[in-house]
C-alpha positions in Angstrom: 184.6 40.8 0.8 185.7 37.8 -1.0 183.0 38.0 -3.5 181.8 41.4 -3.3 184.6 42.9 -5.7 184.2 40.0 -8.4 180.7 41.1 -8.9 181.4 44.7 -9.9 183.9 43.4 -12.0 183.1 44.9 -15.5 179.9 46.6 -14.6 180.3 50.2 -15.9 178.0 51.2 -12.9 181.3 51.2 -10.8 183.3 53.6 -13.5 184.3 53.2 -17.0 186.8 54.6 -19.4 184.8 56.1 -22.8 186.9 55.6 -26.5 185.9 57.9 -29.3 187.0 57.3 -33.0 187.4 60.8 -34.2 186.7 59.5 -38.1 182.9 58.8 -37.3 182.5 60.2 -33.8 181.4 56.4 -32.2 182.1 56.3 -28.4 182.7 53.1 -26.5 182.2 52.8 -23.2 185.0 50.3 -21.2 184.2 49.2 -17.8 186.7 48.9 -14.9 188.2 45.4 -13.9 187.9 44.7 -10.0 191.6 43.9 -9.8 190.9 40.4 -8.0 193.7 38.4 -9.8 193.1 35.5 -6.7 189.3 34.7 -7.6 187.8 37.1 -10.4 188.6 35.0 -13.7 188.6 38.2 -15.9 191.5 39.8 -14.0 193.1 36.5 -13.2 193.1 36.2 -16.8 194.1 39.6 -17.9 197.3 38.8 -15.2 198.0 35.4 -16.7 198.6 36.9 -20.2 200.6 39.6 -19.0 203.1 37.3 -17.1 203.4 34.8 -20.0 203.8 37.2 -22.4 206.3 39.0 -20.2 208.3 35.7 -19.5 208.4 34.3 -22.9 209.4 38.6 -23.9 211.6 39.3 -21.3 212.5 36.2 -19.4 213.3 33.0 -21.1 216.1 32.8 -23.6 215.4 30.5 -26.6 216.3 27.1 -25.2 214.6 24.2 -24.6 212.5 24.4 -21.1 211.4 21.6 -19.2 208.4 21.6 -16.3 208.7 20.0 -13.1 205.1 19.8 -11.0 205.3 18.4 -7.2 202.4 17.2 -5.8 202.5 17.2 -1.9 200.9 15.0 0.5 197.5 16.6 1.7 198.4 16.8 5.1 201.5 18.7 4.5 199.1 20.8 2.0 197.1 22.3 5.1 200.8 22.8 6.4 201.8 24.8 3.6 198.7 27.0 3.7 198.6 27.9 6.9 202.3 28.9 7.2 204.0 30.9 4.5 207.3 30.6 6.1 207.0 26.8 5.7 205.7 26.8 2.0 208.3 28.6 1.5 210.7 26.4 2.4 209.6 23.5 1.1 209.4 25.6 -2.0 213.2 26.0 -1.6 213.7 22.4 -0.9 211.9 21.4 -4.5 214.2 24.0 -6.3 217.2 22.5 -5.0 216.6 19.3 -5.2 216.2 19.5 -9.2 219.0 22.2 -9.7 220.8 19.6 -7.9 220.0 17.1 -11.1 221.0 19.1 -13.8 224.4 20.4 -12.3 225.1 16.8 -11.6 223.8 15.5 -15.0 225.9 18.9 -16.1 229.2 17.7 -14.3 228.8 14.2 -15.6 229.1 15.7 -19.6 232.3 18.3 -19.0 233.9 15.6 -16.9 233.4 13.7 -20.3 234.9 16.3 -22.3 237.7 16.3 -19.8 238.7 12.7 -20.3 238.2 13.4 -24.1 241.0 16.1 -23.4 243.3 14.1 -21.4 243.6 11.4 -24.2 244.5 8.0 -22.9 243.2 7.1 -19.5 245.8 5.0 -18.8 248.8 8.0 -18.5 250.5 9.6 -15.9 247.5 11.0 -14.5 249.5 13.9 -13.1 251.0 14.5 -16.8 247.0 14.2 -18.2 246.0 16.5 -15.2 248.4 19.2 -16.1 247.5 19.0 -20.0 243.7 19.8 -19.0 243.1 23.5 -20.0 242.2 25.7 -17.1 238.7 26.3 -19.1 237.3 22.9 -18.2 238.6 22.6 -14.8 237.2 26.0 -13.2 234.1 26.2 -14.3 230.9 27.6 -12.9 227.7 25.6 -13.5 224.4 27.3 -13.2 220.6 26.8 -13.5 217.7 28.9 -14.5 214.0 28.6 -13.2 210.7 30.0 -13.3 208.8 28.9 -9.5 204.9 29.2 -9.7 203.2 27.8 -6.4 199.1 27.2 -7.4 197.0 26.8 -4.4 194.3 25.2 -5.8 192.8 22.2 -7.8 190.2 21.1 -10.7 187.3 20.7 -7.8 188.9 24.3 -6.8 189.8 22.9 -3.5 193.0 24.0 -1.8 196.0 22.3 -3.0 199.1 23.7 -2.6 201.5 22.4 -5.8 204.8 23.7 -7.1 205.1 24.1 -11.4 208.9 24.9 -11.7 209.6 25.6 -15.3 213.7 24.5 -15.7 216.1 25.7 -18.7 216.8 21.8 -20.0 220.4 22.2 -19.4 222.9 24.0 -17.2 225.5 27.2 -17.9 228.9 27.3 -18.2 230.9 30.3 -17.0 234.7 29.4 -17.6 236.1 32.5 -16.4 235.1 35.5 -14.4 235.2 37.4 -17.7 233.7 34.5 -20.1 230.1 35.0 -21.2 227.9 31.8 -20.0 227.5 29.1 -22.5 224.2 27.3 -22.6 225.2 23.6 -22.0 222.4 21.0 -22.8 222.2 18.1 -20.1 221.0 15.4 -22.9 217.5 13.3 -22.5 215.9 12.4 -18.9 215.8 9.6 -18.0 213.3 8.0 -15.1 215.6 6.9 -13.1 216.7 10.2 -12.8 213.5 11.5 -12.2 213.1 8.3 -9.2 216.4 9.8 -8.0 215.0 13.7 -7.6 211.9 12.5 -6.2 213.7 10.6 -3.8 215.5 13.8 -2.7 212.8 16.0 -2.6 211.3 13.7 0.1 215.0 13.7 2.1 215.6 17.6 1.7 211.3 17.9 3.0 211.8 15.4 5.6 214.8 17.7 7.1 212.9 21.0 6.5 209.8 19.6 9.1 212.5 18.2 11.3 214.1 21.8 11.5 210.6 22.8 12.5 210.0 20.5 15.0 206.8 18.7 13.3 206.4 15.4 13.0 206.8 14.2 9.0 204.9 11.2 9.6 201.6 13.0 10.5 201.9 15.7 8.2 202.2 12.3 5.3 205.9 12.1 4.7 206.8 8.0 4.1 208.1 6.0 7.2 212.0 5.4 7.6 213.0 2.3 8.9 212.2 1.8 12.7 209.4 4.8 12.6 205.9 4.1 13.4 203.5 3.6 10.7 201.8 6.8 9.5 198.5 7.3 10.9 195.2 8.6 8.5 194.9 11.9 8.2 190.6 12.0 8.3 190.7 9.7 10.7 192.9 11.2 13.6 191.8 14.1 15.4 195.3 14.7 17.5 197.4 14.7 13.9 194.5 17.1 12.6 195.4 19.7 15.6 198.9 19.7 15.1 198.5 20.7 11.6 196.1 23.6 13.2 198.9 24.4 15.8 200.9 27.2 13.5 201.0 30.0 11.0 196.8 30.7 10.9 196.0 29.4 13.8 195.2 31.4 16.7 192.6 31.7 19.0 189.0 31.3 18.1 190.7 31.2 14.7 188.6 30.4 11.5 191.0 30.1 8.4 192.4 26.7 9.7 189.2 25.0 9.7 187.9 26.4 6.6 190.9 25.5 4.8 190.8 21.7 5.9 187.4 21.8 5.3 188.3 22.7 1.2 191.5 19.9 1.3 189.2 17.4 1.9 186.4 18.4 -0.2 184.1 18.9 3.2 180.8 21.7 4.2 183.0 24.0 6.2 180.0 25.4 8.2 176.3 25.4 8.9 173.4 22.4 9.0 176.1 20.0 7.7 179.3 21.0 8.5 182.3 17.9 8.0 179.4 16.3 5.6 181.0 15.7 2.2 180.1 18.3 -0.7 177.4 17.1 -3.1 178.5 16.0 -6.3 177.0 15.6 -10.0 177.8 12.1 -10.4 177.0 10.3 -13.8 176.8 6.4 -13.2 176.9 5.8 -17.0 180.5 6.8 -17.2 181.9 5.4 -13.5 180.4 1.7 -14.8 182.5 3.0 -17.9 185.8 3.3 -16.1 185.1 0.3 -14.0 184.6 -2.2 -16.7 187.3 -0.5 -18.8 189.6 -1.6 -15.4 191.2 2.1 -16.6 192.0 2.3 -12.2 193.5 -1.2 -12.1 195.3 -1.2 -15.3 196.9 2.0 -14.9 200.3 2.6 -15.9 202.5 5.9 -14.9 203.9 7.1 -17.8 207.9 7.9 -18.3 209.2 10.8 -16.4 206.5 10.4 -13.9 206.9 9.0 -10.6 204.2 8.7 -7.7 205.6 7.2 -4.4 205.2 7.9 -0.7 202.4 10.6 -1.3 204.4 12.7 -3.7 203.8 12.8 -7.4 206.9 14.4 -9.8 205.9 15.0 -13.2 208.9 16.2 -15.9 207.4 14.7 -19.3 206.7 17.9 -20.5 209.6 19.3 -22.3 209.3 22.5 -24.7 211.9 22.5 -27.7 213.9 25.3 -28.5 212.3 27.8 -31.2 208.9 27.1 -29.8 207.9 29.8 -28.4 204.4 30.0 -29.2 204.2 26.4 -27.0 206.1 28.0 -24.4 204.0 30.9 -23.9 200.7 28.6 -24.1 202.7 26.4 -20.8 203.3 29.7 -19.3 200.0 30.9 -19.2 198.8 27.2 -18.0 201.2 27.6 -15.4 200.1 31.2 -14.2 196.3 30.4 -14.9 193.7 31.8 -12.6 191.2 29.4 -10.3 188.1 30.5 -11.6 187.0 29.9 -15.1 183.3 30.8 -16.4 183.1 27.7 -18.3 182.8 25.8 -15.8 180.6 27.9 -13.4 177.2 28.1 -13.1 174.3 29.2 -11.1 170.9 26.7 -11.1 167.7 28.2 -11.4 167.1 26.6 -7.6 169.9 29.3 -6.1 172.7 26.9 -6.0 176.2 27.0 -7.6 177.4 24.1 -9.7 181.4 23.6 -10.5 182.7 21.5 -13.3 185.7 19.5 -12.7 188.2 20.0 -16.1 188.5 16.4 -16.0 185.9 14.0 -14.6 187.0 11.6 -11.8 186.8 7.3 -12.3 183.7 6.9 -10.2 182.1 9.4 -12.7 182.1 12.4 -10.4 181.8 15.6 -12.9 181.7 18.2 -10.4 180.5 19.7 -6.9 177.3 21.7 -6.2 177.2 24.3 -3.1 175.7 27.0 -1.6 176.6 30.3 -2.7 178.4 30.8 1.0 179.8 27.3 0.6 181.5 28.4 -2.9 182.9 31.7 -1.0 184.4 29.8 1.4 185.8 27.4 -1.2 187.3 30.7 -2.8 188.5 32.4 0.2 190.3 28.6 1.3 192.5 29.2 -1.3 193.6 33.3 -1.5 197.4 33.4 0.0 198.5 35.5 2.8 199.9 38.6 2.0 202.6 39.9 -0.1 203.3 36.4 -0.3 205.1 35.9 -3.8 203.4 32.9 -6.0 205.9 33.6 -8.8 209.8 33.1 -8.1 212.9 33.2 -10.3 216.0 30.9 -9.1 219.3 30.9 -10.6 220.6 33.1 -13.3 217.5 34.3 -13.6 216.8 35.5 -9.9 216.9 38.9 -9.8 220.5 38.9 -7.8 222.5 36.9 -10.0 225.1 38.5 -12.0 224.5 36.5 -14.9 220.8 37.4 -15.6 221.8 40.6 -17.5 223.7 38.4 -20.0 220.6 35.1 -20.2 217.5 37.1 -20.8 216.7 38.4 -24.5 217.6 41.9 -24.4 214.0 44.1 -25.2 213.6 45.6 -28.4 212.1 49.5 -28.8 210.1 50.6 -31.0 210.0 53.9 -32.2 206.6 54.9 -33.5 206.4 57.5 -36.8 205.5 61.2 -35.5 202.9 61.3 -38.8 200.4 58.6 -38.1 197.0 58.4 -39.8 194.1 57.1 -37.5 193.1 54.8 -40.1 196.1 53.0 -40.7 195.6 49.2 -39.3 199.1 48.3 -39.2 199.7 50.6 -36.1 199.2 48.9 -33.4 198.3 51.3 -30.4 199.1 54.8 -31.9 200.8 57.9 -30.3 200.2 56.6 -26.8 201.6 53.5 -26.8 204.2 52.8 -24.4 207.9 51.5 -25.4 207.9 48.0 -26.0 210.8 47.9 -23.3 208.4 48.1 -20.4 207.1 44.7 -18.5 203.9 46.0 -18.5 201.8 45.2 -21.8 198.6 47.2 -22.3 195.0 45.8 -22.6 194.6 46.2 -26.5 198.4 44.5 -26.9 197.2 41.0 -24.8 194.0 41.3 -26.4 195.2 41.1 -29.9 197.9 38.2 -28.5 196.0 35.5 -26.8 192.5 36.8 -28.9 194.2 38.3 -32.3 191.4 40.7 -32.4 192.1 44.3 -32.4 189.5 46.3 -30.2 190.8 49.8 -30.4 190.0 49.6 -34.3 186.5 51.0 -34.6 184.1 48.0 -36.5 182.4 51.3 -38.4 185.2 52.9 -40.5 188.7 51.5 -39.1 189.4 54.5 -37.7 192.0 54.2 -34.7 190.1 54.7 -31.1 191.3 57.2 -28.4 190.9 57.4 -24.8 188.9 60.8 -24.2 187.4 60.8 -20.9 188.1 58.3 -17.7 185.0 58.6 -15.1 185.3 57.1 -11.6 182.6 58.5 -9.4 179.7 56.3 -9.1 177.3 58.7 -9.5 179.3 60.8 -12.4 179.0 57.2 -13.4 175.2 56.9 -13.0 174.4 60.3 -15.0 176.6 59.6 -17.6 175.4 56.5 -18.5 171.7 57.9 -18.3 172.9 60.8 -21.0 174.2 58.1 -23.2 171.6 55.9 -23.3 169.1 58.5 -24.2 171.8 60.1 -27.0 171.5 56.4 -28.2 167.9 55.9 -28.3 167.8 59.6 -30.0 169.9 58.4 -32.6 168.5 55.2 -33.6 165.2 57.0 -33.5 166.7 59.5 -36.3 168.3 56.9 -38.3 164.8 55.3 -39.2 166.2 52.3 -37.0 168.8 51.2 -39.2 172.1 48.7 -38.0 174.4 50.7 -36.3 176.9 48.3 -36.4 176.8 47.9 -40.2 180.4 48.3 -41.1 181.7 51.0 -42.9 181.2 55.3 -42.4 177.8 56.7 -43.4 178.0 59.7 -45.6 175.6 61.8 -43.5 177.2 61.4 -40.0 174.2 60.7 -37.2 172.7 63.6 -35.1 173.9 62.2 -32.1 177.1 60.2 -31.2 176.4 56.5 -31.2 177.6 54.6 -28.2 178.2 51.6 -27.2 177.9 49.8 -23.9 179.2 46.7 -23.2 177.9 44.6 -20.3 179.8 41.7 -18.6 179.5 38.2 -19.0 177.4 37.1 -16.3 176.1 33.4 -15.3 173.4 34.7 -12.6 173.4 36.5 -9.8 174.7 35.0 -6.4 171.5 34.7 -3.8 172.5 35.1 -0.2 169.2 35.4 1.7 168.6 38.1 3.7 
């Protein structure tokens, strides 16, 4: 089932909506998505628009905005996987540990202003007390947060990874009537980002405590007087224990399948627990090797990688930047799959290419079709399990939110609107513009900037006339169509029917247009 739905995916065989531009009578023909936003890249893709352009609308004030990515060990990855309730809580452990840093950074600049207040620190301090006004002494300090949990990596192995993106400062609520004041925190510093990572690891280590798992085998660092952390390939009683929860049940086959994609292994048949076969160039590992890039390499600021966690919070987004922000949010929110980097060989196999290649010149992984399902069904979450949070003023709870977020604006379209006008966007139809949901020609003409419901003939404006979902309603239409098409051309002497601009004598028949998916090859399972 995990591929079958990605493979009707844009195929109007499966149901179609059909256009018409009423100027020179062209029908278009718009095939149905398959709605797999875990695995199908055009619906992935579709969804990652829509929630960037929604958070950067509708979410995130202008202010500067800062991302935070943890990187967990891989045997608490498998953890994390298996068990929602756990991810989930080490989820909540991240998100405090770095609201705790910017409400202590926070405190540390109004208890600056204070002293500022108070005047000469060497007074009565009960006189300098009682001349502090009540505004900086009960305050409220709050943070804002949008949680994204990605379960996957650039091999497209499972790898469960948290991108928080924080407001760069903290609010200020003075009163229980005062409006929130955005308060900046001032520059990062690493040894503020050593001190959350630090934490992280403390607030985790208590979370698999509460649990009752051991934080050594699941690769937590060693405190002083524990035993030394054992490997994680290379022990069979740590392996089980990771298998011991949330999937795992009898005769269960999730748990092994997801190991099998942490550690990049064949999760079944002739060479099952083999290593995956990679496309390895020796040119450029000998590149990396004499370049001594591995030995040489230096984190850089705002970076820190200890203990089997890496924190990364160098990328920062300036206020007023909001075309940046919503480029970040749509990284943060991207789908697995992209088409780019998929392909199927003319021998049957399926060959992924890694974004970035690896220092011993690995540039990706080639598998059997069932071995790249299996890859893509490690890596769908459990259900109704939430991979994008809000925390703080921005959770949906907080009293505050109402007075953070940018308030929508509605647009009122003209009641007399001619079809050929280009600076309408969407026509009669359109939806207000205070709705979360954004339409398929609005993202289009975002991320893309081309406009598809203006027809390519004469401009006009295209409306939605008919919306077919029976297959074979489906099947005869697009028979009719074809031949009306081939009818056409045939009475038009075989002239471009994509020439722009209207003909003066409009064709016999209706010309349509079918548009077929992008497709690398056809998946070949056997019999």
């Amino acid at each position: 089932m995990v591929g079958c739905h990605c493979l009707e995916c844009g195929d109007p065989a499966f149901g179609f909506s059909r256009l018409r531009c009423p100027s020179c009578a062209t029908n278009t023909i718009v095939p149905f998505s398959c709605k797999g936003r875990t695995i199908c890249s055009s619906c992935g893709g579709r969804q990652m628009a829509q929630t960037a352009a929604h958070l950067v609308d509708r979410v995130f004030p202008d202010v500067d905005v800062r991302q935070w990515v943890l990187t967990v060990p891989r045997p608490l990855r498998l953890a994390m996987a298996m068990n929602a309730e756990l991810c989930r809580e080490v989820t909540r452990a991240h998100i405090r540990a770095v609201s705790a840093s910017y409400k202590r950074r926070g405190q540390v600049i109004l208890d600056r202003q204070r002293q500022e207040v108070q005047g000469d620190p060497k007074g009565d301090p009960v006189e300098a007390a009682a001349s502090v006004p009540d505004s900086l002494v009960r305050v409220r300090l709050d943070v804002g947060a949008v949680n994204s949990t990605q379960r996957f990596e650039s091999s497209l192995g499972l790898n469960v990874h948290q991108h928080s993106l924080y407001f760069d400062g903290v609010y200020v609520t003075r009163g229980p009537f005062d409006p929130p004041v955005f308060l900046p925190t001032g520059p990062l510093k690493s040894d503020e980002v050593e001190r959350v990572h630090g934490d992280v690891i403390k607030r985790i280590r208590r979370v698999l405590e509460r649990y009752g798992l051991d934080p050594i085998a699941l690769g937590l660092p060693p405190r002083a007087g524990d035993e030394a952390p054992a490997e994680f390939a290379d022990s069979s009683e740590d392996e089980q224990q990771l298998l011991d929860f949330g999937d795992a049940r009898d005769d269960a086959f999730f748990p092994a399948l997801k190991a099998a994609s942490v550690k990049s292994l064949v999760p079944f048949g002739p060479g099952a627990g083999q290593p995956l076969k990679r496309l390895i160039d020796p040119d450029l590992g000998l590149a990396f090797q004499s370049s001594g890039w591995g030995s040489q390499y230096v984190p850089p600021p705002l970076v820190m990688n200890a203990g089997g966690f890496s924190l990364h919070a160098a990328t920062l987004i300036r206020k007023g930047q909001r075309a940046q922000l919503e480029k970040l949010c749509r990284y943060v929110t991207r789908p697995a799959i992209s088409l780019e980097r998929f392909e199927v060989r003319p021998d049957g196999m399926v060959s992924w290419l890694l974004r970035k290649p690896w220092k011993d010149g690995t540039k990706g992984f080639v598998m059997t079709p069932y071995q790249f399902l299996a890859r893509l069904a490690a890596i769908v979450p459990h259900p109704r399990e939430r991979q994008l949070t809000y925390q703080g003023v921005l959770a949906p709870a907080s009293p505050l939110r109402d007075q953070v977020v940018p308030r929508p604006v509605v647009r009122k379209e003209p009641k007399d609107v001619d079809v050929a006008d280009e600076d309408v966007s969407m026509g009669l139809g359109e939806p207000p513009k205070s709705q979360s949901y954004i339409c398929w020609a609005d993202l289009l003409k975002r991320v893309f900037g081309e406009d598809v419901l203006r027809c390519p003939r004469c401009r006009g404006r295209r409306h939605m006339i008919s919306v077919i979902t029976d297959r074979e309603t489906a099947r005869k239409v697009l028979e009719g169509v074809r031949a009306a098409a081939r009818r056409s051309s045939g009475s038009l002497g075989g002239g471009d029917p994509s020439s722009p601009g209207p003909s003066r004598s409009p064709p016999a028949e209706s010309e349509v247009r079918i548009p077929m998916p992008l497709r690398q090859g056809r998946l070949d399972f056997g019999k």
